[in-house]
C-alpha positions in Angstrom: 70.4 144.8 107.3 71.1 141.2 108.9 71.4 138.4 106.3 68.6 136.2 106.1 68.0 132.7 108.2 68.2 129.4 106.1 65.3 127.5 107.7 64.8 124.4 105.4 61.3 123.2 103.8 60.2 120.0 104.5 57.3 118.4 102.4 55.6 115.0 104.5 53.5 112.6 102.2 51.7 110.2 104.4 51.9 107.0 102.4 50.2 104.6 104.2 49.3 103.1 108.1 47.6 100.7 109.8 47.6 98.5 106.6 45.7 101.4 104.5 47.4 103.3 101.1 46.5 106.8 101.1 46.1 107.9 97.5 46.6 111.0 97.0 48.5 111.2 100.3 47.8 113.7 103.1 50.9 115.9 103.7 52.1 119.2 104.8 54.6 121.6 104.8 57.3 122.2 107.2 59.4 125.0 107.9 62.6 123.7 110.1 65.0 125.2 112.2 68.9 124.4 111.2 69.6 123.1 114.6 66.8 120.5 114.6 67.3 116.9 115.9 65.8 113.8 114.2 64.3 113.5 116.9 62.7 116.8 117.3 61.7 116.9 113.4 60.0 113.5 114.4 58.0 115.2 117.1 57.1 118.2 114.7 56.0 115.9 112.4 53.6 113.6 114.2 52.5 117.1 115.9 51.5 118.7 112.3 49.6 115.4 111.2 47.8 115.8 114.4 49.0 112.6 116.5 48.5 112.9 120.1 49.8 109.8 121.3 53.3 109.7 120.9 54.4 106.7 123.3 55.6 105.1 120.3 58.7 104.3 119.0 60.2 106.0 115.2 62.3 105.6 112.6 64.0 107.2 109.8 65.6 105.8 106.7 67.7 108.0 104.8 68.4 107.7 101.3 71.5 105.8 101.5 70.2 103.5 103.8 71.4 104.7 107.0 68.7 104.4 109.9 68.0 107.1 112.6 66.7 105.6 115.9 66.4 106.1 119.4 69.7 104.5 121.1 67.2 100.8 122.4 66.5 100.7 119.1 70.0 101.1 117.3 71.5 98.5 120.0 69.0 95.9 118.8 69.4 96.7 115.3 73.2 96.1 115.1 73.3 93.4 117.3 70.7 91.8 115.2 71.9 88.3 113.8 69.8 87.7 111.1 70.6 90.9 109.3 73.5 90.4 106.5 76.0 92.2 108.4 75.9 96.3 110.9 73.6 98.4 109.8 74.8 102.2 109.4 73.1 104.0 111.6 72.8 107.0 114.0 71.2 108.5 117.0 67.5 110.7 117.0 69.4 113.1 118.9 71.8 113.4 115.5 71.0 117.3 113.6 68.9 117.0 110.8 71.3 118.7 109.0 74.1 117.1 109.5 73.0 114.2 107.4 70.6 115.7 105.2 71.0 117.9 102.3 68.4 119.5 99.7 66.5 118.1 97.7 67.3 114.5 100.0 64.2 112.2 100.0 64.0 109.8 102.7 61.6 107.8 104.8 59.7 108.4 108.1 57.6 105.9 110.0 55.6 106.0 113.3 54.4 103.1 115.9 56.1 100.1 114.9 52.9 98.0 115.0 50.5 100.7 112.7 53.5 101.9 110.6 52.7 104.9 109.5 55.1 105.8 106.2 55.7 109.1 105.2 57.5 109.8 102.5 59.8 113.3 103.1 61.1 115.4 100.8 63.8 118.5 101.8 62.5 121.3 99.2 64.9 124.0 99.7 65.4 126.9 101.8 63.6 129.7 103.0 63.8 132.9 105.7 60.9 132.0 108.6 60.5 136.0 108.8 59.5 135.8 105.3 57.7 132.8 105.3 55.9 132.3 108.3 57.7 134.9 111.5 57.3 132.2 114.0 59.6 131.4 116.5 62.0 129.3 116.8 60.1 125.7 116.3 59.2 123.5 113.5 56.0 125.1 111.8 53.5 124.0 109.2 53.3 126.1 106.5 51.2 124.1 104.3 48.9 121.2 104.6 46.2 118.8 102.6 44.4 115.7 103.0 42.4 113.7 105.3 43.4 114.1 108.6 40.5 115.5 108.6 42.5 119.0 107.0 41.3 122.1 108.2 40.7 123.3 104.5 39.6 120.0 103.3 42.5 119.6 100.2 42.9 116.0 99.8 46.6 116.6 97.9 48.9 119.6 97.8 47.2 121.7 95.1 43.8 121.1 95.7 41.6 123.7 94.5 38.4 122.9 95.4 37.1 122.4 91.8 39.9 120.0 90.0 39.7 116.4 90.4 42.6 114.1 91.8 45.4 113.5 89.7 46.6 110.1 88.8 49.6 108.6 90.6 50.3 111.8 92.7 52.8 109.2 94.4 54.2 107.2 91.3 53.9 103.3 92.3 58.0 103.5 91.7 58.1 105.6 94.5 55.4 103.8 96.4 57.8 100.4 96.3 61.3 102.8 96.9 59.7 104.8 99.8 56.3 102.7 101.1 59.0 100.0 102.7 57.7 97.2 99.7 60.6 96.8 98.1 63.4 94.6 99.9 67.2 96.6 100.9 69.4 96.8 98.5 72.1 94.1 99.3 74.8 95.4 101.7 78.6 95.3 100.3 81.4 92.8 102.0 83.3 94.6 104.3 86.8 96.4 103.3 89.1 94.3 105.0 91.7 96.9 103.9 89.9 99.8 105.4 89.7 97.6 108.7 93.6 96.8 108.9 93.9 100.4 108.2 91.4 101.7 111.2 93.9 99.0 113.5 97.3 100.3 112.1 95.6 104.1 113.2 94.1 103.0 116.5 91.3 104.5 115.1 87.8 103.4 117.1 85.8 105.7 114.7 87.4 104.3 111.5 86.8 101.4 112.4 82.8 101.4 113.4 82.4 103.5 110.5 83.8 100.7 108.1 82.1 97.7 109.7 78.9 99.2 109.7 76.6 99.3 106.8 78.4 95.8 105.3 78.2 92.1 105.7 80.6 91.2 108.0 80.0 87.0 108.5 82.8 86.0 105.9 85.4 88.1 108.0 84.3 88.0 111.5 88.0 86.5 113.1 89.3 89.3 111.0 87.0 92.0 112.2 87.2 90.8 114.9 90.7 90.5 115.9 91.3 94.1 115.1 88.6 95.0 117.3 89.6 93.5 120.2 93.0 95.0 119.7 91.4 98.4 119.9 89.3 97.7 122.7 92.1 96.7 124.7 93.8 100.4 124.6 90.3 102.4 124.3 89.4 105.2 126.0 86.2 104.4 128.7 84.6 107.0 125.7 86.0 104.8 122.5 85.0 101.9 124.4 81.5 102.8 124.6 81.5 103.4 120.5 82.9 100.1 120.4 80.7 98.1 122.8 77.6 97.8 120.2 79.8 96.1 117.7 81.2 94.0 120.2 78.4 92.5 121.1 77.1 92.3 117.6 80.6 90.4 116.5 79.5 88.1 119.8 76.4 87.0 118.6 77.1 86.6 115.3 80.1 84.4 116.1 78.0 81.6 118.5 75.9 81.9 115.3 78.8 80.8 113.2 80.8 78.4 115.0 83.6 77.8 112.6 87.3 76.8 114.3 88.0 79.7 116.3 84.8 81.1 116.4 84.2 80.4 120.1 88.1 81.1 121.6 87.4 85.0 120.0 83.6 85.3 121.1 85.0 84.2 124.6 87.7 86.9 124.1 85.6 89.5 123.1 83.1 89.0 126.0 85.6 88.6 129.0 86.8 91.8 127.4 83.3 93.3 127.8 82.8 92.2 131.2 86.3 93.3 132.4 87.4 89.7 133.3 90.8 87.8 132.6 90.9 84.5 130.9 93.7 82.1 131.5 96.5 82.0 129.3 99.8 84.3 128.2 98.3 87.4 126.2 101.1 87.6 123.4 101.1 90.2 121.1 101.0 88.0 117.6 100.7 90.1 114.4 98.0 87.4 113.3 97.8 88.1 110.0 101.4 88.0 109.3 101.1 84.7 111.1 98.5 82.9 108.9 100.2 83.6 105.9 103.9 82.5 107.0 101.8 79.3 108.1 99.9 79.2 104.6 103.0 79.4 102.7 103.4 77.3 99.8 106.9 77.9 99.0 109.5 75.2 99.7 110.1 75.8 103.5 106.2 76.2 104.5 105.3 77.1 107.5 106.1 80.0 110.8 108.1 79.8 113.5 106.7 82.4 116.4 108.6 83.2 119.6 105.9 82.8 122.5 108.0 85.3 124.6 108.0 88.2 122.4 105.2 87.2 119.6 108.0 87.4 117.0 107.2 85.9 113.6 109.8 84.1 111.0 108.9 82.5 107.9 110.6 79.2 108.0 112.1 79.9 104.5 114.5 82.4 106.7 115.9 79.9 109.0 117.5 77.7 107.1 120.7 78.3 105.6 120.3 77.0 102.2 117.8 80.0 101.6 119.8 82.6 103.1 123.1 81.8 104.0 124.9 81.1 107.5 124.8 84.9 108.4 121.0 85.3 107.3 119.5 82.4 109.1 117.4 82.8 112.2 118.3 80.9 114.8 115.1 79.0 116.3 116.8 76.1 118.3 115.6 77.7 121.6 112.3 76.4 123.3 110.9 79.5 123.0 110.7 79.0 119.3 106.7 77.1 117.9 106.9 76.1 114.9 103.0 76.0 113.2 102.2 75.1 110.2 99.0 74.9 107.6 99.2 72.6 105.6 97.0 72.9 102.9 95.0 69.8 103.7 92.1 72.0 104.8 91.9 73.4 101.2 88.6 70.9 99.8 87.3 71.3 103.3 87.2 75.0 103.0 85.0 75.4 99.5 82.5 73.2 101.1 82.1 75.3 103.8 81.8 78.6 101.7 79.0 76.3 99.6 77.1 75.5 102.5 77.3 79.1 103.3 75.5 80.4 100.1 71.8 80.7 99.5 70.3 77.7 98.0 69.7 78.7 94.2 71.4 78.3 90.7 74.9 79.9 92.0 75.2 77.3 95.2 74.0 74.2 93.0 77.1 75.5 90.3 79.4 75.9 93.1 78.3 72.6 94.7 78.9 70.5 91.1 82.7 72.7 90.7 84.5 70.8 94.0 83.5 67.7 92.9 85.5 65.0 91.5 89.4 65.9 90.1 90.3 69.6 89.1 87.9 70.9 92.0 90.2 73.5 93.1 90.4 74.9 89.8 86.6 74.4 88.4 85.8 76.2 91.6 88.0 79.3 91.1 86.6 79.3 87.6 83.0 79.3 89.1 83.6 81.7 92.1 84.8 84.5 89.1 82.1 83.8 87.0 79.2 84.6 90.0 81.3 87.8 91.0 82.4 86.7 94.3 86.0 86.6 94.0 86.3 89.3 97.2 84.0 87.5 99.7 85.3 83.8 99.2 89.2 85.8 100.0 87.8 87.2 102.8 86.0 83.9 103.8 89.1 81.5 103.1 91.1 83.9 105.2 89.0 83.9 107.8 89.1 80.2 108.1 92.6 80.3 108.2 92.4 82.9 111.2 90.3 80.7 113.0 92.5 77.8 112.5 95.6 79.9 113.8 93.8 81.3 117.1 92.3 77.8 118.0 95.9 76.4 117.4 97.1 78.8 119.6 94.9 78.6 122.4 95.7 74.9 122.5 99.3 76.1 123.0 98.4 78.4 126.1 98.2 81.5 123.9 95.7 83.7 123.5 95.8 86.9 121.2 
């Protein structure tokens, strides 16, 4: 005796469309193969609801957020500017399956202009020779509501006799699942992860850590690591990559801070598979900006533009590490670059002007004013829980600072 198929269950609540609330909801019952694609579930949907124009464009949003979407669609969406940083997403030709467990509730809507919301819930498993002996397609197995229903039930257990229930769709899940209530805010990006996805040449790692985050107070870092990986990328990595890069592009001429412009030119000469002028040196930037930061008493980096060699300045003086220790630096080869700390005020007012207006930018605003700013403002950046982005920010302004500073030198990165 053969063991028995797991087809999944699929129950569709049709929220609302063309700027009408079904309540109670029409719906029905699917009975899914394991194989199916997103966008083969979509077409079994819109086929069981009886929809016969389907020159229209879909969407899903799963639970956590991520969005399924034809490959026009994704492109826009993570290129997108105004968004607060990549969207996760993936492809309708993605397995149901594959991202979608029981019991999952997610969102599925149809024709971007009426927006028809259904809300879909996975309900388990189930043999199709037991339930239904169909073949091997998605298959209604139960059904209700308006559309006009075969039956006439106007909600899943419609008798006939009883009257509708209240809130067969609670007005919670109406906001969660109907597309009223506004996403969830979207994390800062793991600038660990990302140094982590460079130090593995990893293209994968590193699209899935930039996606699904804000990425605006880190986009010189992001960036940087990015274009490293592009640069020795398989023509298949390249292609994973090519979505981000162009998202990192736009976001940049968005930006504008110092530096801002020499990687977005970087970044699309890349993309285009043109040179830019200038000796490609390979600098260990963030190793740079830090020598360069130093506040200890020899402050500053000295980089050799012929091999992209770093050296604190502390190490080459003897005083610090004796005659033997000391790196010799004399040569013309030798840059010495420095940060000098004078950009410091400079820097909070930028990361003000970058918050929202509201009571958190107006207490971060009044901080950097007058004497003590520096420590008012640390003081007020703990307090509003945003300790990790204005690091992330600071260093990317130090980044930018470095690569501009080295592209007036000849060098690019």
């Amino acid at each position: 005796m053969s063991a028995p198929r797991r087809w999944f269950l699929l129950r569709v609540d049709l929220l609302s469309g063309r700027g009408d609330e079904f309540d109670p909801p029409p719906g029905r019952v699917l009975l899914v193969p394991p194989l199916t694609t997103f966008e083969q579930l979509a077409e079994g949907i819109n086929t069981a609801l009886g929809r016969w124009d389907l020159s229209h464009l879909s969407r899903f949003t799963l639970a956590d957020g991520m969005s399924v979407e034809d490959a026009e669609t994704r492109a826009e969406t993570i290129q997108g500017v105004f968004s607060d940083g990549i969207p996760r997403t993936a492809l309708l030709s993605e397995r149901v399956t594959t991202l979608i467990r029981s019991h999952d509730r997610f969102t599925y809507i149809f024709d971007f202009g009426d927006d028809w919301t259904h809300l879909c819930t996975h309900e388990g498993w189930a043999d199709p020779e037991e339930t239904r002996g169909l073949s091997e397609r998605i298959s209604p197995t139960w059904g209700w509501g308006m559309l006009p229903d075969q039956y006439g039930r106007r909600w899943a257990e419609d008798d006939g006799q009883s009257s509708p229930p209240d809130n067969v769709i609670s007005a919670e899940d109406r906001e969660l699942f109907g597309g009223r209530r506004p996403p969830a805010p979207m994390p800062i990006v793991d600038l660990r992860r990302v140094r982590v996805a460079g130090h593995e040449r990893s293209t994968k790692a590193l699209t899935d850590t930039i996606a699904g985050v804000r990425l605006d107070p880190a986009l010189q870092q992001v960036g940087t690591v990015l274009l490293m990986l592009w640069r020795a990328a398989s023509a298949t990595d390249r292609r994973r990559l090519e979505p981000f890069a162009v998202a990192l592009i736009t976001r940049l001429d968005f930006r504008r801070f110092e530096g801002d412009d020499i990687l977005r030119e970087e970044l699309l000469a890349s993309l285009q598979g043109r040179s830019l002028e200038g000796e490609v040196l390979a600098v260990d930037l963030d190793e740079l900006v830090t020598d360069m930061g130093s506040r200890s008493d020899e402050p500053g980096a000295y980089l050799n533009s012929r091999t992209g060699e770093v050296v604190p300045a502390f190490l080459t003086a003897e005083a610090n590490v004796g005659q033997d220790g000391a790196v010799d630096v004399e040569s013309e080869e030798w840059l010495f670059l420095v940060d000098d700390g004078e950009s410091g005020w400079s820097d909070m007012a930028q990361f003000v002007e970058c918050m929202p207006e509201g009571a958190v930018r107006d207490r971060l605003a009044d901080a950097i004013e007058g004497r003590g700013a520096f420590s008012r403002f640390r003081r007020a950046v703990e307090a509003a829980d945003l300790g990790d982005e204005w690091h992330a920010f600071s260093e990317d302004l130090t980044w930018g600072r470095a690569r501009a500073e080295l592209a007036r030198l000849g060098i690019r990165i």
